[in-house]
N, C-alpha and C positions, 0 to 999 in steps of 0.2 A: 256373280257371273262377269267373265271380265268381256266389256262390249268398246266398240272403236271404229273409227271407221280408215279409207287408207284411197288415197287420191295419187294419182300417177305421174312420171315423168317419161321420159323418152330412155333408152341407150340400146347398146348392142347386146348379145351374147353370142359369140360364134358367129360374128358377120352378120348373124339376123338381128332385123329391128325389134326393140321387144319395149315393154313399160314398167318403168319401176315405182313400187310404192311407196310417195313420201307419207310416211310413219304420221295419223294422228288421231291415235287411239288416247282413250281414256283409261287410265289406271292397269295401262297395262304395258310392260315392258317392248323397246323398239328395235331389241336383237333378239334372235333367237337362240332358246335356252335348251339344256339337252341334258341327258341324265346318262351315264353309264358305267356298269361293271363287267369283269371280265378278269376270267382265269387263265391266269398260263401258264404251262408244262406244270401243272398241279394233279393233273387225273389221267390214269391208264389209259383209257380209249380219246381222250381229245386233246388236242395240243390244245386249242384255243377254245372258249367259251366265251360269250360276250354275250351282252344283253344291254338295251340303250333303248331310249324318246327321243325324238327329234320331235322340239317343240317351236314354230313358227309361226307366223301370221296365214291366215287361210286363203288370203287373195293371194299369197306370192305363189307366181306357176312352179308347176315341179311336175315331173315323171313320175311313179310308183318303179320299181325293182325291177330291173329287166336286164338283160344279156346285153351291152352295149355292141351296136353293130362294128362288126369292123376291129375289136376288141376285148382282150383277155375280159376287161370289168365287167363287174355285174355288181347294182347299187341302182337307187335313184339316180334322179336328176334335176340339179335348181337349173331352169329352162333361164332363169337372168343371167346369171354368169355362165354355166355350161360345168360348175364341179358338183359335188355331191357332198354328203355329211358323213357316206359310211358306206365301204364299197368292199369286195372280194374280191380275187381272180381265182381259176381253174390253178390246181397245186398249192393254195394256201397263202396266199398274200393279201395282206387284210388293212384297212389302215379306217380311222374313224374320229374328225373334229369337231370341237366344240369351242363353244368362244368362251370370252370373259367377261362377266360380269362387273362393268366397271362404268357408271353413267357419266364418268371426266373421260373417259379416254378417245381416243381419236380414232375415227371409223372411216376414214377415204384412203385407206389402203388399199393392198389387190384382195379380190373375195377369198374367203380359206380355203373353201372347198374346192379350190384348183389347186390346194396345196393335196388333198384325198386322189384324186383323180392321176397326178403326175407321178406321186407313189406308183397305185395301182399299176399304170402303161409302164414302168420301169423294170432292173433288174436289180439294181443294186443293193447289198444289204440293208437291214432298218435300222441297224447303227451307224453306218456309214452315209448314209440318206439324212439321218439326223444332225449329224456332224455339220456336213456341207451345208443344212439349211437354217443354221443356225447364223449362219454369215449375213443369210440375205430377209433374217424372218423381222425384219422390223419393215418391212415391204409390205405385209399386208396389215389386215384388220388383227385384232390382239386375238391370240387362241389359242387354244392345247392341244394338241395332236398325237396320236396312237399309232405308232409303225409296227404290223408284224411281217417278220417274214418264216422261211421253213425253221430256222433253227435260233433267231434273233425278235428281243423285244425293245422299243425307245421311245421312251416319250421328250418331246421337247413342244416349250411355248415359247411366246414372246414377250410377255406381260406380267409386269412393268418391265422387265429386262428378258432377253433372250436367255433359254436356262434349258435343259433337258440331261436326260440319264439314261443308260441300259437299265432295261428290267430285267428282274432275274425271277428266275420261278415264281410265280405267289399270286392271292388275290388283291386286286385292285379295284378303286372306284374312283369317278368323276364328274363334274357337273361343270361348273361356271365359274372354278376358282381350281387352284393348282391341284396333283394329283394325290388324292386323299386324303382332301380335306372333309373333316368330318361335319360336313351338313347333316342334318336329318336325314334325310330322303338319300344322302350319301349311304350313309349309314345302316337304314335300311336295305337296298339294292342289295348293298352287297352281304348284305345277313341271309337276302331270298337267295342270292347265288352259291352261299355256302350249306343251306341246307340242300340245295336244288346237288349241287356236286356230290352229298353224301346219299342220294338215294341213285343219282348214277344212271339211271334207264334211256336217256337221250328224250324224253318227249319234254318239249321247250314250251307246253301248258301252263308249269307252273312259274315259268319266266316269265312269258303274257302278264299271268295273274298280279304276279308280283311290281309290273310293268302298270299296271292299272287301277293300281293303288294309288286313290284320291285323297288319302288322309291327309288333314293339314298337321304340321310341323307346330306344338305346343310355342307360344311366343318367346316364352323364354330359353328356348334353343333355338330360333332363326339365327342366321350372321346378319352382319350389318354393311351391308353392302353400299347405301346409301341411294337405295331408289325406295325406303319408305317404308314403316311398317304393313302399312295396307297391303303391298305389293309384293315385300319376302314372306306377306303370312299365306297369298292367292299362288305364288309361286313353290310351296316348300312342298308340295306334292310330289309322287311323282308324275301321273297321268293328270296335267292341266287342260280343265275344261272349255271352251268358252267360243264367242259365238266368232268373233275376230281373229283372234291368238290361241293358240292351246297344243296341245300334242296333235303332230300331224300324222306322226310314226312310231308303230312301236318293234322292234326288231332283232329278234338273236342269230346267232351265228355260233355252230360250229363244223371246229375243223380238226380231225384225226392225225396222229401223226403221220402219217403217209401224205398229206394234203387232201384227202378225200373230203368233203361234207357237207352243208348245207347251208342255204340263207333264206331266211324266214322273215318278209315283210309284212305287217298288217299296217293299213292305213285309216287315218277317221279324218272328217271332213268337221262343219263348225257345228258345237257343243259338242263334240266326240261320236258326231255319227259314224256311226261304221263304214268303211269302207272297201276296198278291194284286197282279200288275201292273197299273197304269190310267194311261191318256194322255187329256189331253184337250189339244184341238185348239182355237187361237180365231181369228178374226179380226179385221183391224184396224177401228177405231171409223169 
């Protein structure tokens, strides 16, 4: 069980005063980790398929899934900075980050997930969105990033070096190192995504299922990431347990070619209590 405990500092988020937690957990990682696959322009009825964990610490505040006031997005909310990990708008704009797994690298960047959010409120394509931020992404924390838009796919990170690419039709997968690399728990996701695309029916059941999957990662296929075998063996899951750290979220997304579809949040609390399911529904633009 990974157990920790997490003592607070001061700063802002959006003007408001808020408390952040300096990280001092026991045997358990002090970023958060995230799991995801996803299909694009691969199947008749959806443009995009996605399926993903957001996996963080259970004191750090957040919102659950909701229609942002004022705004196309709809996604969480990290209530410390004010971005999200994985957001939609109404017509099919979709964008979702994940960090890197790297315990040398440098973490007082800007937060990523205002890199998710600025996507979202925008217009511009997600190749041309990835281009321009390729200029300025050694500005934050190190991460990898998923831009879709109606008719464009791009992933670009920043770690060790600024790097990204158009995607072109096909399935993908990602976690805490570049795009597709074949971790276990990589590896699996996107074996559940490919069967889950051949029977085709839309109910996102057996993505959950596949999303909940606690098996650990045999040791001798972990990577070495260099935060310790203990830790890539409690981490190689996909659904991580535990009473400090663990899966906070687990969440799919699709979207039709017309932009019509849906986002499907389920939430757990510490040791994977259950917590609040929410769907919302959009139509196309």
């Amino acid at each position: 069980m990974l157990r920790g405990a997490a003592s607070w500092r001061g700063g802002y988020a959006g003007g408001v005063a808020v408390r952040r937690p300096l990280l001092q957990l026991r045997g358990v990682a002090s970023e958060p980790m995230c799991l995801i696959a996803f299909a694009w322009n691969v199947q008749p009825r959806w443009r995009l398929i996605l399926a993903g964990n957001r996996d963080e610490l259970h004191a750090r505040p957040s919102a659950p899934l909701a229609h942002w006031s004022g705004s196309p997005v709809m996604a969480g909310r990290d209530l410390l900075a004010g971005g999200t990990w994985l957001g939609v708008t109404s017509g099919g704009r979709c964008a979702v980050v994940t960090n890197v797994r790297d315990p040398h690298a440098a973490m007082d960047g800007q937060s990523r997930g205002l890199l998710v959010s600025e996507f979202l409120a925008g217009t511009d394509a997600a190749d041309a969105h990835a281009e321009r931020l390729r200029a300025r992404a050694a500005d934050y924390r190190p991460f990898n990033l998923l831009l879709f838009d109606g008719g464009q796919a791009a992933f670009v990170g920043n770690h060790p070096m600024p790097h990204g690419r158009t995607l072109e039709p096909g399935l993908h997968a990602l976690s805490n190192a570049d795009l597709d690399t074949p971790w276990p728990k990589v590896l699996a996701i996107r074996q559940a995504l490919q069967a889950w695309l051949a029977q085709a029916d839309g109910d996102p059941q057996a993505l959950f299922a596949a999303l909940a999957d606690e098996r650990l990662a045999p040791d001798a296929q972990l990577p070495v990431t260099g935060i310790g075998l203990p830790l890539e063996r409690r981490l190689s899951s996909a659904f991580v347990r535990g009473e400090a750290y663990g899966t906070r979220a687990s969440t799919v997304v699709a979207i039709a070619h017309d932009g019509s579809g849906f986002v499907v949040e389920r939430g757990f609390g510490p040791s994977g209590q259950t917590g609040v399911e929410t769907r919302l529904d959009f139509a196309a633009d």
